[in-house]
C-alpha positions, 0 to 999 in steps of 0.5 A: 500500500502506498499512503501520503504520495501528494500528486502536486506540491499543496502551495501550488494547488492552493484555493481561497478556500475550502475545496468543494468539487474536482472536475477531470476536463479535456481527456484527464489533462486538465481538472477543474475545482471549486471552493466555498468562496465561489471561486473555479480554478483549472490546473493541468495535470502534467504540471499542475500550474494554473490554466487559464478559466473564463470569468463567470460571475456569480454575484447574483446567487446565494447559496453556491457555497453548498453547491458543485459546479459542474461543466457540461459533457462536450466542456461548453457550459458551466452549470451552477444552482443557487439556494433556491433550487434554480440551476444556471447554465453559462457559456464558456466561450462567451461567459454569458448566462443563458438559463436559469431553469426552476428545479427544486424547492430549495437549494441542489446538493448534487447533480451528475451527467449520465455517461451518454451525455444526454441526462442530467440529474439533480439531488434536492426536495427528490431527485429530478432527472432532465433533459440536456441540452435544454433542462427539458423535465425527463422524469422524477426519482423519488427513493428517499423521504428523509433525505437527498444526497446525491447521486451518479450513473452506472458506467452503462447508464442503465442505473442510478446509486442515491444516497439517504438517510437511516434505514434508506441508505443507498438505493440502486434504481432503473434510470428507464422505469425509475423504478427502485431495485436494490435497498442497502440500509444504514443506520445513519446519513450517507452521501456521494455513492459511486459506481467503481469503472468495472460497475463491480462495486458501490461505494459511499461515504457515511459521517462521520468518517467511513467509506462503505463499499457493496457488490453492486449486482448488474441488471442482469442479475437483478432481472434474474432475480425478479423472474425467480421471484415471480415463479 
């Protein structure tokens, strides 16, 4: 095992203030980070000094302390939500605003793209699955009744892992049916679950300082299951 191996001198990575999201953009070479402060950064990753980022100004929001920016697929839109539950989409190219979309009641503690691109899901008051380009409302997850959060795709874009509280824990559901599948159940909060490359294994992360991981079953196991039970 290989512990305390800094890819990066710290003072060379420093941020304003506390580091709330790390983005991998244009094919691994550069990443993307952003602080309680508002403040987005790109750093390239062979020598880790500080790219050039468009300036985007976020003096109109409240609440982007609690929120991951988040640059879209093809790496031509920032998107950023706001305390009260509206997610923003500016052009990079341009720095101008070009949408600000009503989602949820309060402000989004996650979103995540699908790995086709084609869907964007936000965590809040449920989770919401859209439509993008565009925002169009493509469908409600609504798994978790204590709490949201967040969430990511299967690598296949088949299923979606989200994150609750207690006995909720970490679900796997059908991103077609949004359907639940599989339950793992906690006794307390857990967050940001994750799919692991080969889809093998789940992950997530539960306060104050554990990382829990489960087999993650494939949807052809699950499907094979059902069909037993239905016998």
């Amino acid at each position: 095992m290989v512990t305390n191996v800094l890819a990066h001198p710290p003072s060379e990575f420093a941020t304003p203030g506390w580091v709330w999201s790390l983005q991998f953009v244009d094919h691994g070479r550069a990443l993307v980070s952003s602080d309680c402060n508002g403040s987005i950064r790109k750093w390239d990753t062979a020598s880790w000094r500080e790219l050039p980022f468009p300036e985007i100004r976020f003096g109109h929001l409240t609440g982007f302390y609690r929120v991951s920016p988040l640059i879209s697929p093809d790496e031509g839109h920032l998107l950023v939500s706001d305390e009260n539950g509206n997610v923003n989409v500016w052009n990079l190219t341009t720095s101008k605003l070009l949408q600000t979309a009503p989602l949820h009641k309060w402000d989004i503690y996650k979103m995540h793209f699908s790995p086709d691109g084609k869907l964007l899901a936000s965590a809040a008051d449920g989770i919401k699955l859209l439509h993008w380009p565009g925002l169009g409302h493509a469908g409600d997850l609504n798994v978790h009744t204590l709490a949201n959060n967040g969430m990511a795709f299967s690598r296949d874009g088949q299923r979606i892992a989200s994150a609750g509280n207690g006995r909720e824990g970490v679900k796997v559901s059908d991103v077609a049916t949004l359907q639940e599948l599989v339950c793992f159940p906690g006794d307390t909060e857990f967050f940001w679950p994750m799919f692991s490359p080969d889809e093998k294994i789940l992950a997530a992360f539960k306060h104050p300082n554990q990382l829990y991981l489960w087999r993650a079953p494939s949807m052809e196991e699950i499907r094979s299951q059902e069909r037993r039970t239905e016998r």
